[in-house]
C-alpha distance (Angstrom), angle and dihedral (degrees) to the residues before:
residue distance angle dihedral
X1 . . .
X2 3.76 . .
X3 4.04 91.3 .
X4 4.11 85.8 62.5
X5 3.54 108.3 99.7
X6 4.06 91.1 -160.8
X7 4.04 80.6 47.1
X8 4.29 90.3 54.4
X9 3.61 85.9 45.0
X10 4.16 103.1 52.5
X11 4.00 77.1 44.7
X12 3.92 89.3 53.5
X13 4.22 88.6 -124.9
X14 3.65 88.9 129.7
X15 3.51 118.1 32.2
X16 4.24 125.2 -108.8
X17 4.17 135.0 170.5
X18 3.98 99.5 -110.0
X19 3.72 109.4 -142.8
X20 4.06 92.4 169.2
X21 3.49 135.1 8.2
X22 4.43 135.2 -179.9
X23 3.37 138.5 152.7
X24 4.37 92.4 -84.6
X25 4.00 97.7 31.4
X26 4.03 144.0 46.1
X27 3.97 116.2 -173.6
X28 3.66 118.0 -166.1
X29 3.68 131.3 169.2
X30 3.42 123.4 -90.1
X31 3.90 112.3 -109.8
X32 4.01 92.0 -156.1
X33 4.16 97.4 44.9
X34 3.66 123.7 -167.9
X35 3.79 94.4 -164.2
X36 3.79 138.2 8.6
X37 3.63 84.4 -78.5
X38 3.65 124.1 45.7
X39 3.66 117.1 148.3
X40 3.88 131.0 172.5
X41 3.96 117.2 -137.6
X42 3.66 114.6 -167.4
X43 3.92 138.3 -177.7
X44 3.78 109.3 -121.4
X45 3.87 90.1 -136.4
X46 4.19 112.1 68.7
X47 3.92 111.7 -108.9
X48 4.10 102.5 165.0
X49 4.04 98.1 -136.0
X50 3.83 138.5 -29.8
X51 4.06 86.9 -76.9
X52 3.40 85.0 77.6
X53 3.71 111.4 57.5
X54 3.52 119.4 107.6
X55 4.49 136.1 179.6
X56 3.87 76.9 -75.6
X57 3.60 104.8 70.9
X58 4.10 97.4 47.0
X59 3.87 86.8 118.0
X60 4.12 86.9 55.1
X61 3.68 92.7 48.0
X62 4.20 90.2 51.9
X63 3.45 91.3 50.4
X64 4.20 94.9 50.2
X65 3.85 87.5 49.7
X66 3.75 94.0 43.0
X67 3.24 95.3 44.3
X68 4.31 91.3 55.5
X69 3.48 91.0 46.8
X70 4.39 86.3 56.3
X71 3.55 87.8 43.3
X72 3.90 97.3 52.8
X73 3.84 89.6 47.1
X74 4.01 94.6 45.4
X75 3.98 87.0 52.2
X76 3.67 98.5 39.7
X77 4.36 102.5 -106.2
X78 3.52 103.4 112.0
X79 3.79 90.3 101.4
X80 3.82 106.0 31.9
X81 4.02 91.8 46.1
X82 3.73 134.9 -121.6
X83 4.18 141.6 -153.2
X84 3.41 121.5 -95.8
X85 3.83 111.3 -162.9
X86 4.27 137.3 177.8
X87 3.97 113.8 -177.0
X88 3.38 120.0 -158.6
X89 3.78 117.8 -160.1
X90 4.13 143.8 -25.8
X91 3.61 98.4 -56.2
X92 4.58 88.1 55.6
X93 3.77 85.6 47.0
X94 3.61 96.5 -104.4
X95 3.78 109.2 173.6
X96 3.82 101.7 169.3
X97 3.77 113.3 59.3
X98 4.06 86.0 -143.9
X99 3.43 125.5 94.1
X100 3.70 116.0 -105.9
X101 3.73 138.5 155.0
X102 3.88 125.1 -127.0
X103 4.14 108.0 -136.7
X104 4.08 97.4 -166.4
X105 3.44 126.7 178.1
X106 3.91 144.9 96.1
X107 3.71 96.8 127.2
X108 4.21 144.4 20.7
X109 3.77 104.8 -42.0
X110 4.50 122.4 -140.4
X111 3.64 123.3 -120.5
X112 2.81 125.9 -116.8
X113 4.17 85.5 19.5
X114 3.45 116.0 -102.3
């Protein structure tokens, strides 16, 4: 979907800062982060939000989760902990209809998130 932005990044149209890449998922840094790590993981294929998931996309949902626990290991919070988020439409502040997962961490974390 060339109107996608998370679609014109995976196809390197607009630029990102890779911090893992396979075959099923690109992670990027986030430009807006929350915390001193903030990293985007998104499935190659477009699926518009979590909503949409279905039996057929169990390979997808590996790869997100695998790829945040490679993530937290390359940048050193496996041990200390990080936030793993999915939004799903306006009202969660979703502003890319493409399903992506927030890896957070770096630092001590607010409840309930602020």
């Amino acid at each position: 979907m060339k109107e996608c932005l998370f679609c014109r990044i995976i196809d390197k149209d607009v630029p990102s800062v890779e911090v893992f890449s396979n075959e099923t998922v690109y992670a990027f840094e986030d430009i807006e982060p929350v915390a001193p790590i903030h990293v985007l993981i998104v499935p190659r294929i477009h699926i518009e939000n979590a909503s949409q998931l279905a039996r057929e996309h169990n390979e997808i949902l590996f790869e997100l989760f695998n790829a945040a626990q490679k993530i937290a290991d390359i940048r050193g919070i496996s041990s200390s902990g990080y936030r793993l988020i999915f939004n799903v439409g306006k009202d969660a502040l979703n502003s890319v209809p493409h399903l992506h997962m927030h890896i957070i961490g770096g630092r001590q974390l607010e409840w309930p998130p602020g």
